[in-house]
Each structure stands twice: as structure tokens, then as C-alpha cells.
VODOSE-135343 format. One record per residue: residue number from 1; residue in one letter; y, x negated, z of N, C-alpha, C in turn. Coordinates in steps of 0.001 Angstrom, whole numbers. Atoms other than C-alpha are relative to their C-alpha. Example, Ala and Ser with C-alpha at 12.3 -4.5 7.8 and 13.67 -1.06 7.14 Angstrom:
REM residues 2
<num->1; residuo->a; n.c2->-1190; n.c1->-890; n.c3->0; ca.c2->-4500; ca.c1->-12300; ca.c3->7800; c.c2->1200; c.c1->-900; c.c3->0> $
<num->2; residuo->s; n.c2->-1190; n.c1->820; n.c3->-60; ca.c2->-1060; ca.c1->-13670; ca.c3->7140; c.c2->1090; c.c1->770; c.c3->730> $
This chain:
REM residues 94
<num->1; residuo->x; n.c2->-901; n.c1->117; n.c3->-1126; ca.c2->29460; ca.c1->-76729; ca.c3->94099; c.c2->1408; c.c1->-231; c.c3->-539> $
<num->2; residuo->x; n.c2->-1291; n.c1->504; n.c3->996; ca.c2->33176; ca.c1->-76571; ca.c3->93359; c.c2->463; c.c1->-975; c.c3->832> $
<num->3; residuo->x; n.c2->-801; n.c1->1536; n.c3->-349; ca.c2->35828; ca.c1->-79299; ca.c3->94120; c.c2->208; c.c1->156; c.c3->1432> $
<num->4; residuo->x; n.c2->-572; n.c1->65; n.c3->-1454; ca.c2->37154; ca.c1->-78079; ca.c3->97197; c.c2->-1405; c.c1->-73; c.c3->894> $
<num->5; residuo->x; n.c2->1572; n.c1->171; n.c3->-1110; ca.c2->33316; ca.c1->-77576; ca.c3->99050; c.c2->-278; c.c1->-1424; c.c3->-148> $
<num->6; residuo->x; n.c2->429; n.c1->1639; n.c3->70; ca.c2->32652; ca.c1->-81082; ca.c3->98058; c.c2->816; c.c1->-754; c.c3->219> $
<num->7; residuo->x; n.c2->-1275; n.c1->588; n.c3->-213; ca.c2->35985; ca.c1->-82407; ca.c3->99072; c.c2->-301; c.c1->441; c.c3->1650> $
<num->8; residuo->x; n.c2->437; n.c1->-280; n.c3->-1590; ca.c2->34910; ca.c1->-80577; ca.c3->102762; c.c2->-1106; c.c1->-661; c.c3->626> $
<num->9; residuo->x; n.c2->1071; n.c1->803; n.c3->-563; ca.c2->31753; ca.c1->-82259; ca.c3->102675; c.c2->338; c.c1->-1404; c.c3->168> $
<num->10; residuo->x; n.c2->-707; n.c1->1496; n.c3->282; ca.c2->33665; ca.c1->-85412; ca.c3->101995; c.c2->448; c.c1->-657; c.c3->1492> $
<num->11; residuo->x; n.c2->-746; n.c1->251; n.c3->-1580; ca.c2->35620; ca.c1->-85082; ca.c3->105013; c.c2->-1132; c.c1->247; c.c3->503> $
<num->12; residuo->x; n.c2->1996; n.c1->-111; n.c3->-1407; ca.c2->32166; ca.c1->-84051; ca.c3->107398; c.c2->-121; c.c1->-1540; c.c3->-117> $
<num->13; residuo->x; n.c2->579; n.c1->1188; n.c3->130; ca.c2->30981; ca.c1->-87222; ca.c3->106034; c.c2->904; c.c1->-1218; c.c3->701> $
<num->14; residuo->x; n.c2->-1470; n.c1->1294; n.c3->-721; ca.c2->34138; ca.c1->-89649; ca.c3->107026; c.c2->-75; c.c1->745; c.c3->1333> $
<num->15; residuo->x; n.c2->298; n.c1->-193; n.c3->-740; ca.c2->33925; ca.c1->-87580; ca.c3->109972; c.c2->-1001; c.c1->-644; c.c3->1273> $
<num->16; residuo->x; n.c2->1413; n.c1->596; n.c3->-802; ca.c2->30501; ca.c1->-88827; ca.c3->111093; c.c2->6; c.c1->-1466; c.c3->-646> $
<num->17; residuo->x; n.c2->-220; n.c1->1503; n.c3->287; ca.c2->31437; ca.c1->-92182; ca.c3->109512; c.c2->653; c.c1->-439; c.c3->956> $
<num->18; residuo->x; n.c2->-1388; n.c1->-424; n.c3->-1070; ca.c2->34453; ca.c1->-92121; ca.c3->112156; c.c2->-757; c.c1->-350; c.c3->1571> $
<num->19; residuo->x; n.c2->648; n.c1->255; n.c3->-1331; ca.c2->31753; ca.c1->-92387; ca.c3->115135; c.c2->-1199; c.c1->-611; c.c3->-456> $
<num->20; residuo->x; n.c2->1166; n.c1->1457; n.c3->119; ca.c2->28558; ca.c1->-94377; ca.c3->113817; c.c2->704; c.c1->-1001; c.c3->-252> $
<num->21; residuo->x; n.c2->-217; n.c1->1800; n.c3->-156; ca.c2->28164; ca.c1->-98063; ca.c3->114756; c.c2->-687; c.c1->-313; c.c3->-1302> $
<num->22; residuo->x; n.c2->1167; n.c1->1006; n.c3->802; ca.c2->26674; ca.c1->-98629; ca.c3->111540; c.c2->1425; c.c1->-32; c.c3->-822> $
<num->23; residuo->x; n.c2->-1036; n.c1->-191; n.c3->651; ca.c2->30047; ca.c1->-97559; ca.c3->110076; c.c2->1490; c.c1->-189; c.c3->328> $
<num->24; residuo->x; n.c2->-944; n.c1->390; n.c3->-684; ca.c2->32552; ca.c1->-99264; ca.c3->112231; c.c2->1103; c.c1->-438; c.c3->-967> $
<num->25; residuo->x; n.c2->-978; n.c1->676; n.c3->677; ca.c2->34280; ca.c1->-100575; ca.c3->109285; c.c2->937; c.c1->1514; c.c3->-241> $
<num->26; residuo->x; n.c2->-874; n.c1->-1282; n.c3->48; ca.c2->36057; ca.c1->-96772; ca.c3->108389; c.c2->368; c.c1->375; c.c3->1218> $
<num->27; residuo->x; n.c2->-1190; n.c1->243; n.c3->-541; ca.c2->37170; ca.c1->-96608; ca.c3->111743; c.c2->1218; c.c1->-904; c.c3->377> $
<num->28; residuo->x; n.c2->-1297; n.c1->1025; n.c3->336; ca.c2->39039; ca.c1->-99752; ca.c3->111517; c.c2->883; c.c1->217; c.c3->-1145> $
<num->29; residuo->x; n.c2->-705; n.c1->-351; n.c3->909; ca.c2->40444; ca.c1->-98510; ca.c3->108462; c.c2->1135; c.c1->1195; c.c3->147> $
<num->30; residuo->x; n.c2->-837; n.c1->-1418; n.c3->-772; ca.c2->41361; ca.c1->-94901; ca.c3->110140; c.c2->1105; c.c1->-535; c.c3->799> $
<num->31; residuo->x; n.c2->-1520; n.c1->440; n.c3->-957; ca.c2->43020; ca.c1->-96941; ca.c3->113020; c.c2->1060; c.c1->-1095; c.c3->-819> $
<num->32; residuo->x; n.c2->-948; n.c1->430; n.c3->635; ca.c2->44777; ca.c1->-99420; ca.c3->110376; c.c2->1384; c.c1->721; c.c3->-564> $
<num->33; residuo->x; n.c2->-1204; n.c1->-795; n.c3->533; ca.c2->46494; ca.c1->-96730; ca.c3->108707; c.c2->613; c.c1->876; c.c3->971> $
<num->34; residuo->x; n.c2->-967; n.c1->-950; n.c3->-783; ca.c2->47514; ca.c1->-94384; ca.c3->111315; c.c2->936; c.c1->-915; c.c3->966> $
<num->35; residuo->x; n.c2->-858; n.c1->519; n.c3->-782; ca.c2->48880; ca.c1->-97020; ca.c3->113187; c.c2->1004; c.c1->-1003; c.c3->-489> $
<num->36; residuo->x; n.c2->-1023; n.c1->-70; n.c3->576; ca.c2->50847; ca.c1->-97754; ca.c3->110671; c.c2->854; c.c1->1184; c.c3->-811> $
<num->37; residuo->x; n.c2->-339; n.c1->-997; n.c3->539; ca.c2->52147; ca.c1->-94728; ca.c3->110078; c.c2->-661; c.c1->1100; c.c3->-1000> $
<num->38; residuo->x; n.c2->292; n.c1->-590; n.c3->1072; ca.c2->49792; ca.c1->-92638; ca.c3->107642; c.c2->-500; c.c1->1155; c.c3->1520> $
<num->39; residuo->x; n.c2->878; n.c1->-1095; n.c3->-1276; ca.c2->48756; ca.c1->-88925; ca.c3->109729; c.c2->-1349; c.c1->-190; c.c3->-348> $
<num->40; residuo->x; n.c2->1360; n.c1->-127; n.c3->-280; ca.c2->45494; ca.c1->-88825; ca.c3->110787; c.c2->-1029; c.c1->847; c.c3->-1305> $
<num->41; residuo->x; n.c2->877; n.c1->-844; n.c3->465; ca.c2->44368; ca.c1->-85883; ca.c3->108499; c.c2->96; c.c1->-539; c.c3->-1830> $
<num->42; residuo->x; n.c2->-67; n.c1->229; n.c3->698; ca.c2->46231; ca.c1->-87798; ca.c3->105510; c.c2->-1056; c.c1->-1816; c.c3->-131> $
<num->43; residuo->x; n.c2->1089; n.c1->837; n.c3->-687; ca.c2->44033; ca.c1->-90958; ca.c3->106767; c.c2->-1258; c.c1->374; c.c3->-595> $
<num->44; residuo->x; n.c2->1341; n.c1->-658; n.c3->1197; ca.c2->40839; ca.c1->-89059; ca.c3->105721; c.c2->-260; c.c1->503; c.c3->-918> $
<num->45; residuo->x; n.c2->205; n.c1->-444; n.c3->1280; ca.c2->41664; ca.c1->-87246; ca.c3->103224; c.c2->-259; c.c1->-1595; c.c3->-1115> $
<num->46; residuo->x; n.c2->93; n.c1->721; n.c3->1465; ca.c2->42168; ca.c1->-90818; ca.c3->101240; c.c2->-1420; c.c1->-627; c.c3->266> $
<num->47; residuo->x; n.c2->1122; n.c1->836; n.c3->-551; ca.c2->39173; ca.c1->-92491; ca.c3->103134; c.c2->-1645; c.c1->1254; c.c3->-861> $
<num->48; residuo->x; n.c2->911; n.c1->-920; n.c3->422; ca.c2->36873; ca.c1->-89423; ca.c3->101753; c.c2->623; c.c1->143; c.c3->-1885> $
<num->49; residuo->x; n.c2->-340; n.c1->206; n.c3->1122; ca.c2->38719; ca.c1->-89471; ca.c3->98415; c.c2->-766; c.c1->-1522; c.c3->-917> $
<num->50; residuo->x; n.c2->1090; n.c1->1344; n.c3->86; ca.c2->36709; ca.c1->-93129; ca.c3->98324; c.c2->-609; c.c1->162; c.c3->64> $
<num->51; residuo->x; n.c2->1141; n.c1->-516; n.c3->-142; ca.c2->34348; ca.c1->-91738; ca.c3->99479; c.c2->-636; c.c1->464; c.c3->-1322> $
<num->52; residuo->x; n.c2->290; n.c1->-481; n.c3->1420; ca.c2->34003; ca.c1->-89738; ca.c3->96604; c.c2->-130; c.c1->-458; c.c3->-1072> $
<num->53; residuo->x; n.c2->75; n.c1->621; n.c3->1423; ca.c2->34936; ca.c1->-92176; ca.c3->94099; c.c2->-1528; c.c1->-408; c.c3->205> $
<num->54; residuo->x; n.c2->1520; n.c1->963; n.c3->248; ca.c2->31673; ca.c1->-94303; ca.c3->95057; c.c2->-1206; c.c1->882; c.c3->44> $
<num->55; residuo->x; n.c2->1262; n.c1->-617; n.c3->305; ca.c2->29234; ca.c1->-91238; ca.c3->95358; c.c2->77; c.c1->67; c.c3->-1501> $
<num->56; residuo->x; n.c2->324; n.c1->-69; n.c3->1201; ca.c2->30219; ca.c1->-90699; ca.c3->91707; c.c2->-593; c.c1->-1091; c.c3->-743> $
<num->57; residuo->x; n.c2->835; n.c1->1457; n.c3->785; ca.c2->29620; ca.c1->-94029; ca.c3->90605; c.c2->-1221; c.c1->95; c.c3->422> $
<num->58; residuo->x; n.c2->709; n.c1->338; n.c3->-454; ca.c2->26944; ca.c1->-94055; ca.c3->92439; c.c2->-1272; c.c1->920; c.c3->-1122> $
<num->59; residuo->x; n.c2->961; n.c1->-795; n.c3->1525; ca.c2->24811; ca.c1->-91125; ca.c3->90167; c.c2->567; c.c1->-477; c.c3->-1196> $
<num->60; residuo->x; n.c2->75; n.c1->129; n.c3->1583; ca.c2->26782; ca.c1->-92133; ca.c3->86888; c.c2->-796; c.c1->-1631; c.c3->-266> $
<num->61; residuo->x; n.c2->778; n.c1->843; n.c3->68; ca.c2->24833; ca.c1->-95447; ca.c3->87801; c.c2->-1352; c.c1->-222; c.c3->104> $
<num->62; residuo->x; n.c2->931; n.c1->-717; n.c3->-511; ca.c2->22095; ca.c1->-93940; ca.c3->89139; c.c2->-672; c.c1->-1570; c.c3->672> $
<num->63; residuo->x; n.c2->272; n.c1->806; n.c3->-962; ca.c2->21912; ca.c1->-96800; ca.c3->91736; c.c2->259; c.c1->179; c.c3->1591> $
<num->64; residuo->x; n.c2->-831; n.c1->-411; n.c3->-1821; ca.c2->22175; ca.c1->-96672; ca.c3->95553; c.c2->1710; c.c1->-421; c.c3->230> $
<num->65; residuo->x; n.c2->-1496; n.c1->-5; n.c3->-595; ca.c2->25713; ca.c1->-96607; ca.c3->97326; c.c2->2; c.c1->-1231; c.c3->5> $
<num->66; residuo->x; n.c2->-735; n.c1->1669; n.c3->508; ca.c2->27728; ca.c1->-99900; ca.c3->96671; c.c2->721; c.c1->-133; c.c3->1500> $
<num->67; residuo->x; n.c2->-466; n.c1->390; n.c3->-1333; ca.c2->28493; ca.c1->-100282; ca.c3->100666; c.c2->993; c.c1->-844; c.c3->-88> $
<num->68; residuo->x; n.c2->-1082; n.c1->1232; n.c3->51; ca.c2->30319; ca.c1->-103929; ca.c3->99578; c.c2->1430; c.c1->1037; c.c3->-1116> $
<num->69; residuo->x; n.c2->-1473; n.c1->-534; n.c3->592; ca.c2->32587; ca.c1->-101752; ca.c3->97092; c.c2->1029; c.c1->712; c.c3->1009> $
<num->70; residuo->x; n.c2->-697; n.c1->-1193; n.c3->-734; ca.c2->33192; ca.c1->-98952; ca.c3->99211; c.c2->735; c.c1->-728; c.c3->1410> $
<num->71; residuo->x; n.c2->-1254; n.c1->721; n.c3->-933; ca.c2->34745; ca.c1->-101631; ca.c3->101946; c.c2->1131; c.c1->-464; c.c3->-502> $
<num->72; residuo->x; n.c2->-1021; n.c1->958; n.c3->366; ca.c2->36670; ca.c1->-103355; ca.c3->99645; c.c2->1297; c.c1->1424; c.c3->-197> $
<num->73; residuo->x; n.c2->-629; n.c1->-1201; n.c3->405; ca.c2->37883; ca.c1->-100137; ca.c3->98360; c.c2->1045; c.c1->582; c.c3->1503> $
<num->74; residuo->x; n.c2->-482; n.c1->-223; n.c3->-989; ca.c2->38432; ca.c1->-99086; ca.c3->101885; c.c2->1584; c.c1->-1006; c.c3->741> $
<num->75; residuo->x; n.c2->-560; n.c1->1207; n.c3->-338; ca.c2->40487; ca.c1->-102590; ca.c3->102793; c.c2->1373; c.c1->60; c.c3->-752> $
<num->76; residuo->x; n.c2->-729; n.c1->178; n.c3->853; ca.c2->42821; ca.c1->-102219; ca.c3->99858; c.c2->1038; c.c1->1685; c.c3->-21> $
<num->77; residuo->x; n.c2->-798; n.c1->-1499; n.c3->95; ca.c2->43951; ca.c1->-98300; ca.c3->100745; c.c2->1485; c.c1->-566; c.c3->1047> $
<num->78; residuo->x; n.c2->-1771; n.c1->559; n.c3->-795; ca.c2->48142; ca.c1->-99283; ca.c3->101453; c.c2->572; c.c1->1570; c.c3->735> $
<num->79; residuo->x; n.c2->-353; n.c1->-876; n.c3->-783; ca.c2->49189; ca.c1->-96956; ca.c3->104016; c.c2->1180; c.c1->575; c.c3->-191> $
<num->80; residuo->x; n.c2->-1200; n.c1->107; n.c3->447; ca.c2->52715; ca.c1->-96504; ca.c3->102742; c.c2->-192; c.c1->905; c.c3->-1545> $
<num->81; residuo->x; n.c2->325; n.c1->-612; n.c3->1306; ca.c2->51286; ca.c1->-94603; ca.c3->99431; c.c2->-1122; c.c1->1098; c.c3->843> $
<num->82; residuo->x; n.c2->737; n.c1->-1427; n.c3->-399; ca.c2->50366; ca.c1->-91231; ca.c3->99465; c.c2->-462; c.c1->683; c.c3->-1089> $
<num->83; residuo->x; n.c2->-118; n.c1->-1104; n.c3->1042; ca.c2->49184; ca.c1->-88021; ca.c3->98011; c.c2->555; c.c1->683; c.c3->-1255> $
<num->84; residuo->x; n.c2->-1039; n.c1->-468; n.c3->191; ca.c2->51228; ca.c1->-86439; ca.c3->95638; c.c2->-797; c.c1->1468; c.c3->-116> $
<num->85; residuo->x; n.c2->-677; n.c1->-1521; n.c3->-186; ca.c2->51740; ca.c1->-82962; ca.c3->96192; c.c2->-703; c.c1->836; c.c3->-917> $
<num->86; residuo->x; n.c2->284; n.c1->-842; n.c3->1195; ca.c2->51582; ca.c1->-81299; ca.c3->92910; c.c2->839; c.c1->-930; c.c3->-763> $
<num->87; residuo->x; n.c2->-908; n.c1->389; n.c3->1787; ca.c2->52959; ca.c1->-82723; ca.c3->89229; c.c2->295; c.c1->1404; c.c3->-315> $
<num->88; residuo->x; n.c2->-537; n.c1->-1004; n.c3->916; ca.c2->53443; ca.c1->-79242; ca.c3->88204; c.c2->1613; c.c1->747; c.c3->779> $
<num->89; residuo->x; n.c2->-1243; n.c1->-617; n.c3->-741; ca.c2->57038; ca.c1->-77621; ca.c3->88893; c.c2->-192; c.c1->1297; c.c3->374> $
<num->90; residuo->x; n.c2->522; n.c1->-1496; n.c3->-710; ca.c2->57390; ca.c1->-74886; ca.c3->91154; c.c2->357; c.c1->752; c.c3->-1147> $
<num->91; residuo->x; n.c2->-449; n.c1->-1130; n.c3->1133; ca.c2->57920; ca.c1->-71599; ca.c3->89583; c.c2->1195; c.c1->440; c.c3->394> $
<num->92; residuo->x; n.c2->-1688; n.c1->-573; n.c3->-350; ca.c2->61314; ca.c1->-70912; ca.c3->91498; c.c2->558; c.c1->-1247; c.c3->-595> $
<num->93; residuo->x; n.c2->-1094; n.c1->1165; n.c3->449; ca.c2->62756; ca.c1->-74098; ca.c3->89831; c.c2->749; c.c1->210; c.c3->-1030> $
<num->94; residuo->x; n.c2->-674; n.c1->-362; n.c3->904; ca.c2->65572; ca.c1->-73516; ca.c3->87732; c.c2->-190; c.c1->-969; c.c3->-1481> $
């Protein structure tokens, strides 16, 4: 599977995290940040970017999902810090 299909499944997943009661804590996190300013779609992308970190840990440990990480993790995303873009310079840049 390449990066980007598993980066889509990422989002599905925060998606359906987003409406289960078992997972109420990621929408308190969704509504923390957007209502402080982060967009909605930049909102999940980082919430599924966590996501991601802890499935990896999760096989290079080969233990079940770390639920207590993946809140803290969640708790500690500063709304005010973003993406970046690209590091590489465009190609029209002088």
C-alpha cells in the first residue's frame, strides 16, 4: 500500500473516530482545534497523522494500540503549528 492510500485510510479512520462514543476523546480534540482556529480538514489531517504514528508503533512493538498514548498525543497537538508545505524550493524560484 503506498503512503498516500494509507494516509486516506487514516483519515476514514478519524472519520469514524469523529462519531463513535467510544471515541469521544478525538472529537474534543477536532472541536479544540478548530475552534481555535486550525481548518477542519487541517484538524484531521494532524489527528490521523497520530493516528499513524501509534499504528506504527503499534506493529514495530507488536503490541495492541496504546489508547493512553494516542490521547496524550492527541491533548498535546498545539493548534497554532502546522503542516509545512514542502522544504523543497519551487522550480520557478530564482
Amino acid at each position: 500500500m503506498d503512503e498516500d492510500a494509507f494516509f486516506q485510510d487514516l483519515l476514514a479512520a478519524v472519520e469514524q473516530q469523529l462519531v463513535a462514543p467510544q471515541t469521544r476523546y478525538v472529537a474534543k480534540t477536532f472541536e479544540r482545534l478548530t475552534t481555535k482556529g486550525m481548518s477542519p480538514s487541517d484538524a484531521k489531517e494532524r489527528i490521523a497523522a497520530i493516528l499513524g504514528e501509534e499504528t506504527d508503533a503499534m506493529y514495530r512493538r507488536k503490541s495492541g494500540f496504546d489508547e493512553k498514548s494516542y490521547r496524550e498525543k492527541l491533548a498535546a497537538i498545539d493548534p497554532e503549528e502546522r503542516f509545512e508545505e514542502s522544504s523543497e524550493p519551487e522550480a520557478d524560484a530564482p
